[in-house]
C-alpha positions as CSV (number, residue, x, y, z in Angstrom):
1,X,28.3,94.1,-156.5
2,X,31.3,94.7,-154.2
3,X,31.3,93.5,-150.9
4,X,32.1,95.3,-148.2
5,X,32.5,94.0,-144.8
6,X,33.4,96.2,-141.4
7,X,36.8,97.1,-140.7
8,X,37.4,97.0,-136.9
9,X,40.4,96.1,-134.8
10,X,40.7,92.6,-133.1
11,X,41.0,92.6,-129.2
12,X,44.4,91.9,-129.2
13,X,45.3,94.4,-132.1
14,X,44.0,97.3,-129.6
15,X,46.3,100.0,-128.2
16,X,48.2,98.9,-125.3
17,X,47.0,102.3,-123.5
18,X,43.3,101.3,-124.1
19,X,44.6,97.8,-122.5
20,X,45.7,99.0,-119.7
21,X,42.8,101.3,-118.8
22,X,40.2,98.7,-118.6
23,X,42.6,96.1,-116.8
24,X,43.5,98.7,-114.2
25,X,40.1,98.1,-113.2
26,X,40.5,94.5,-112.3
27,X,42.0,92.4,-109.1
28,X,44.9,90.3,-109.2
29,X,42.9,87.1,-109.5
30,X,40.7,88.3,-112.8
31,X,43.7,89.5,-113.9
32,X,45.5,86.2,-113.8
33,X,43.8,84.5,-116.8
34,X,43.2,87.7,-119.1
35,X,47.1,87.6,-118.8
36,X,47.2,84.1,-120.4
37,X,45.4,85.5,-123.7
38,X,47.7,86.5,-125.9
39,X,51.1,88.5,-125.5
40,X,49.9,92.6,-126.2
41,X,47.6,91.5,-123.1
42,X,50.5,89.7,-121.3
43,X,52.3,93.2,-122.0
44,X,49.3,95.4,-121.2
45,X,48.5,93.3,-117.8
46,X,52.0,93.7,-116.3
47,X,52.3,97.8,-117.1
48,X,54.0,99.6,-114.4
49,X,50.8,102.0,-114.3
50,X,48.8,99.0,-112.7
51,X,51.4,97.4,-110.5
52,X,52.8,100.4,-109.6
53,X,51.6,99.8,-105.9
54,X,50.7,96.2,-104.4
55,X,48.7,96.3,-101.5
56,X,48.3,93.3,-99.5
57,X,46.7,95.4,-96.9
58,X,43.7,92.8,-96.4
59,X,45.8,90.1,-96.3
60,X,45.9,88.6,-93.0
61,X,47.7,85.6,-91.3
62,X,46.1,83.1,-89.4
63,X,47.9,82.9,-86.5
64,X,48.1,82.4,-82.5
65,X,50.3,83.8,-80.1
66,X,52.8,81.7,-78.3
67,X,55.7,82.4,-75.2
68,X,58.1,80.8,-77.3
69,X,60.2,82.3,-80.0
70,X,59.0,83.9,-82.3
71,X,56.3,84.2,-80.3
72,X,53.4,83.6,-82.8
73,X,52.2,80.3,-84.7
74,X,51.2,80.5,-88.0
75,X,48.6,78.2,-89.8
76,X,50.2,76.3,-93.0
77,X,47.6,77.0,-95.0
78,X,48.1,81.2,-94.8
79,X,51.8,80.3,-95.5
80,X,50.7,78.8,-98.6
81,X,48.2,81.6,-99.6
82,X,50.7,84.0,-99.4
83,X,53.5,81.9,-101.4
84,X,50.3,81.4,-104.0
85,X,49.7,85.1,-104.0
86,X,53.0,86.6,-104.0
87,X,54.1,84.2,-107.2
88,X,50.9,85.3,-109.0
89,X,52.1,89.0,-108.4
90,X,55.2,88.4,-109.1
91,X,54.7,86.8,-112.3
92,X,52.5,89.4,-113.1
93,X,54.1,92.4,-112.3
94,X,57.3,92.1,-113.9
95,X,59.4,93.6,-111.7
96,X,57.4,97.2,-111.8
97,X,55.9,97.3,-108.4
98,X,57.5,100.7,-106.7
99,X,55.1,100.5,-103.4
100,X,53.9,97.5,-100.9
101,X,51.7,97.6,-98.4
102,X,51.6,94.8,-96.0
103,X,49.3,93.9,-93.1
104,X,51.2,94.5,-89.4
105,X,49.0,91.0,-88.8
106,X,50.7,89.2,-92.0
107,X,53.3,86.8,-90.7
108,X,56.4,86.7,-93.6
109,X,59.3,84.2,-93.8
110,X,62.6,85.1,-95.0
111,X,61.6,82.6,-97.8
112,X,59.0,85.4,-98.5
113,X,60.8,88.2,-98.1
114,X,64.0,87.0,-100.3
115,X,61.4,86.1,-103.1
116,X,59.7,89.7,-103.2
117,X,63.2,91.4,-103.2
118,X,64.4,89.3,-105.7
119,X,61.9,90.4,-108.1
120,X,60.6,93.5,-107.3
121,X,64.0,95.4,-106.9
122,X,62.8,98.9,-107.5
123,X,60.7,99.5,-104.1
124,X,60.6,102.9,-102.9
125,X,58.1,102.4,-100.4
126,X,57.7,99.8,-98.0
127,X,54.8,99.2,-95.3
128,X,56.2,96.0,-93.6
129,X,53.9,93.1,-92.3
130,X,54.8,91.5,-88.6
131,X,58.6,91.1,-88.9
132,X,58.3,87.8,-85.9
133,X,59.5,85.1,-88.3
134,X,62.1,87.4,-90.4
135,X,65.8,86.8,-89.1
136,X,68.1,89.5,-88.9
137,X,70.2,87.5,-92.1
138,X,66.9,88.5,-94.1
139,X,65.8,91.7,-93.6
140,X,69.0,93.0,-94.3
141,X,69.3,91.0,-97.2
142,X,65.6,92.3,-98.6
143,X,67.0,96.2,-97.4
144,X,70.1,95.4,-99.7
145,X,68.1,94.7,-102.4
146,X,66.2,97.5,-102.1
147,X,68.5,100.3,-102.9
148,X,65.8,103.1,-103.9
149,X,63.8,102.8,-100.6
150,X,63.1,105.9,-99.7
151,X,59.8,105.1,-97.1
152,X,59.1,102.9,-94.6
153,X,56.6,102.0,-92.1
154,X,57.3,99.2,-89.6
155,X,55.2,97.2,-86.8
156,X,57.2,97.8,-83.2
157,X,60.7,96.4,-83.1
158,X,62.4,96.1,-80.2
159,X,65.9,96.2,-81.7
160,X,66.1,98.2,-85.0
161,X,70.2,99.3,-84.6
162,X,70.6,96.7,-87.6
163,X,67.9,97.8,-90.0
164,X,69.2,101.6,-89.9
165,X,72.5,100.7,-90.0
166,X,71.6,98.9,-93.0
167,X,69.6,101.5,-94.5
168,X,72.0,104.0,-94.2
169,X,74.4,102.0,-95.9
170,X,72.0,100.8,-98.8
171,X,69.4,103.6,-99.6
172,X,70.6,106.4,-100.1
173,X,67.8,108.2,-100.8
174,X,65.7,107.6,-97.9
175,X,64.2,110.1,-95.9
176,X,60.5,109.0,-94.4
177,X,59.9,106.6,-91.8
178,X,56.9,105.6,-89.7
179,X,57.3,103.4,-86.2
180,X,54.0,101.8,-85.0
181,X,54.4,100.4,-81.3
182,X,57.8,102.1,-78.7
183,X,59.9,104.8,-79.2
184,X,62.8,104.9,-76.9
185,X,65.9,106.9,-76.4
186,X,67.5,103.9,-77.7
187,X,65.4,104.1,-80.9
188,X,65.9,107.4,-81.2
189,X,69.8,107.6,-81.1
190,X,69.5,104.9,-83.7
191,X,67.9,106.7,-85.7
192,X,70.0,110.2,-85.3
193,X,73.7,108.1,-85.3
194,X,72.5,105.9,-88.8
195,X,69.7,108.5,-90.6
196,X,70.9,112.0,-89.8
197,X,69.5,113.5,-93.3
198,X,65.8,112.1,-92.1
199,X,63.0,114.5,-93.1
200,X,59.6,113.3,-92.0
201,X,59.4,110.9,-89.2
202,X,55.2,109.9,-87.8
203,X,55.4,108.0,-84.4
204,X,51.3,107.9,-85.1
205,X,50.1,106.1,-82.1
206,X,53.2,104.9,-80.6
207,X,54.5,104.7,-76.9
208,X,56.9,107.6,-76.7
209,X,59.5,108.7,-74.3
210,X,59.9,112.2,-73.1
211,X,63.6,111.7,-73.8
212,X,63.1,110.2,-77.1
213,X,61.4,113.1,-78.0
214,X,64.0,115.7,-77.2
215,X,66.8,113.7,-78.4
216,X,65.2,114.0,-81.8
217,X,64.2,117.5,-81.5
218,X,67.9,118.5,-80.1
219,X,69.6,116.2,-83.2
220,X,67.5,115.5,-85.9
221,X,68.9,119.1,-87.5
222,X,67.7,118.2,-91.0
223,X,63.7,116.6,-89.5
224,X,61.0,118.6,-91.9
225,X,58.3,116.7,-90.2
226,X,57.7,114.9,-87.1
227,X,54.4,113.4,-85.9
228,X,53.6,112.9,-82.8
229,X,49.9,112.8,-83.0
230,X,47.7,110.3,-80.7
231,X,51.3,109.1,-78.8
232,X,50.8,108.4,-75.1
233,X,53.9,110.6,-74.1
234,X,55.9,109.0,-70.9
235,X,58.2,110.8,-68.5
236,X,60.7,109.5,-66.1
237,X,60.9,110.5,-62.5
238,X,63.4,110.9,-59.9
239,X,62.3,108.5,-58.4
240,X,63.1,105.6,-61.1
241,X,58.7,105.3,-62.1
242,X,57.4,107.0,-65.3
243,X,54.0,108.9,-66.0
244,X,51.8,110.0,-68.6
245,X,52.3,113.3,-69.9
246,X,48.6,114.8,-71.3
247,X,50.3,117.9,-72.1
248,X,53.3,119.0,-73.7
249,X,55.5,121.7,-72.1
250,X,56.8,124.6,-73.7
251,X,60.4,123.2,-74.9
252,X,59.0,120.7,-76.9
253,X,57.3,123.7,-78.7
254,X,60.4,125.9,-79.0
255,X,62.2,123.1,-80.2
256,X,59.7,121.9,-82.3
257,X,59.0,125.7,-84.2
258,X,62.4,125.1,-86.8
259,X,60.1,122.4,-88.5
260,X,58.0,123.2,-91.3
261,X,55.4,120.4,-89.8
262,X,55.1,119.4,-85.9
263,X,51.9,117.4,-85.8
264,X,50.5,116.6,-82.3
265,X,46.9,115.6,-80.4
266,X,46.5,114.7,-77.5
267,X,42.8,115.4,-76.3
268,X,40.5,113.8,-74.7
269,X,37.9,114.2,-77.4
270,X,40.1,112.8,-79.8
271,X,39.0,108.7,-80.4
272,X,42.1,107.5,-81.2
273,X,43.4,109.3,-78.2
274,X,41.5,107.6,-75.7
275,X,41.6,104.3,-77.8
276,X,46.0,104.6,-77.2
277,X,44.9,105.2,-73.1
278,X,42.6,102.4,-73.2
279,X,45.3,100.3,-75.0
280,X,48.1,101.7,-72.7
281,X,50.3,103.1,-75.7
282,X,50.2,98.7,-77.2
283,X,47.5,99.9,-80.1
284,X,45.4,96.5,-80.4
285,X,44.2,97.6,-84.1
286,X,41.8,94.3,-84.7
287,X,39.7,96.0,-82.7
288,X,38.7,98.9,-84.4
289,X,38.3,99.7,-88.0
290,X,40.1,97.7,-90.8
291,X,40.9,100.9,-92.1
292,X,42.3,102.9,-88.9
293,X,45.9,101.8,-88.8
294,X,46.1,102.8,-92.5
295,X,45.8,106.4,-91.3
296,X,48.3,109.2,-90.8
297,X,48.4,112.6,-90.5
298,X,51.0,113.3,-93.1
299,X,50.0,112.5,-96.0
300,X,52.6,111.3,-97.4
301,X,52.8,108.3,-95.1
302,X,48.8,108.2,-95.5
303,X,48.0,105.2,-96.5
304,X,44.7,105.9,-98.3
305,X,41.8,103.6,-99.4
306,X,42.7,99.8,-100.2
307,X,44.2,99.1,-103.6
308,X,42.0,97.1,-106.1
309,X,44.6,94.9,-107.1
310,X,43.4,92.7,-104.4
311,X,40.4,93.7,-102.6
312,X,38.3,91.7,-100.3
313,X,37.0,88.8,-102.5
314,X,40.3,87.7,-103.9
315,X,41.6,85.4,-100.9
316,X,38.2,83.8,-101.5
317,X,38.6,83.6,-105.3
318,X,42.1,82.5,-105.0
319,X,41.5,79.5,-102.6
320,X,38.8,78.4,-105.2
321,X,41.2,79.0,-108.4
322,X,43.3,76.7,-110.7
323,X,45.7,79.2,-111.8
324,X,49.4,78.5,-111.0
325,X,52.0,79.9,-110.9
């Protein structure tokens, strides 16, 4: 008699599509180790189809506010979680992460910064974390860096001259940006004097001048989209004093009507409406949904549901793990 015995492939003989279809459903920490089989999973684990976007978005700092520069402290041990976490996605994702999503409440160093732009130099999108602890020196090193960054979001900055002056001269193929916190006439000739070929700009939320508003509606010749939605709209009077404006007037419409897309609200029914009066303009988003300062009317700038790569048990997990890096 013959024998016969069943022909099969071994684990790490499978395709590296098939691979990557059953890792895309794991974290970054369970990840880690199936990375450390063999080399097809090695491969197959750092695939630009599963680390095309790294959301940190449930990443938090913890942190207390200070009156001293930079005006928040930082516990060591979240410093250390995020070096831990940004190695292991690093190391991982082999310099084919395109999108990252930071929380507003994560609190980077220019250690941090330098290490993520060092190895992830194809970024197209970026959702900033709190910028407190980031020197000028490093941002516009990171922006340098990044020279296909085409979107960003950023927490409120009080002087962002530098960063579009740098992104003007760096990334040439921007065009998307989202400001969460003031929007001044100063912002807004920054803006107009360093990105004049802007197309969609969402002040979502934000504390926004009057003037501000019709300098970028009287300059901003090439704007596709502007959104304006849930903004508590200030306007200055003679007499040196500023109030809320709960309506727009009809030049801001007229000049408004040459965009494909001019997104506003501003109703009392509307939640987030009455959350940015109750706030006065200063969003405080811990105190509504984890989920809320994700959201944006364009959807382009929508954030969407949280990534799996690390979801809510992996800070957990990761304390708890061996694995370095």
């Amino acid at each position: 008699m013959v024998d016969t015995k069943a022909i099969g492939k071994r684990w790490e003989e499978m395709e590296t599509d098939v691979l990557v279809k059953i890792f895309k459903e794991l974290n970054m920490i369970q990840l880690t180790p199936v990375s450390l089989v063999c080399r097809s999973w090695r491969l197959a684990c750092s695939d630009p189809f599963i680390w095309n976007t790294l959301d940190l978005g449930l990443l938090e700092s913890n942190f207390i506010q200070t009156r001293a520069l930079p005006f928040i402290w930082v516990d060591e041990r979240s410093d250390r979680r995020l070096t831990r976490i940004l190695r292991m996605a690093m190391a991982l994702s082999c310099g084919n992460i395109t999108t990252m999503i930071f929380h507003f409440n994560l609190y980077m160093k220019d250690e941090h910064l330098n290490y993520i732009s060092e190895r992830s130099p194809h970024v197209r999108r970026l959702v900033m974390p709190a910028w407190n602890r980031i020197t000028r020196v490093g941002l516009v090193q990171a922006i340098r860096r990044w020279e296909d960054l085409e979107s960003l979001t950023m927490p409120s900055i009080g002087h962002p001259s530098y960063i579009m002056e740098e992104i003007s001269r760096s990334c040439k193929n921007f065009s998307h940006l989202k400001v969460m916190g003031t929007f001044d006439v100063h912002f807004a000739s920054c803006i107009a004097m360093h990105l004049p070929k802007l197309k969609v700009l969402s002040l979502r939320c934000s504390i926004v001048t009057k003037e501000a508003l019709l300098f970028i509606l009287n300059c901003m010749v090439n704007l596709e989209v502007l959104n304006i939605s849930h903004c508590l709209l200030l306007e200055s009077l003679v007499s040196g004093r500023r109030q809320i404006r709960s309506e727009l007037d009809q030049t801001i419409f007229q000049k408004a009507s040459r965009m494909r897309d001019f997104l506003y609200c501003q109703s009392s029914s509307c939640i987030a409406c009455r959350r940015m009066i109750e706030d006065e303009g200063l969003m405080r988003w811990y105190r509504y949904e984890a989920w809320f300062w994700r959201q944006d009317e364009v959807s382009s700038l929508d954030l969407g549901e949280y990534g799996r790569l690390f979801d809510k048990n992996c800070v957990d997990r990761l304390l708890s793990s061996d694995i370095n890096f």
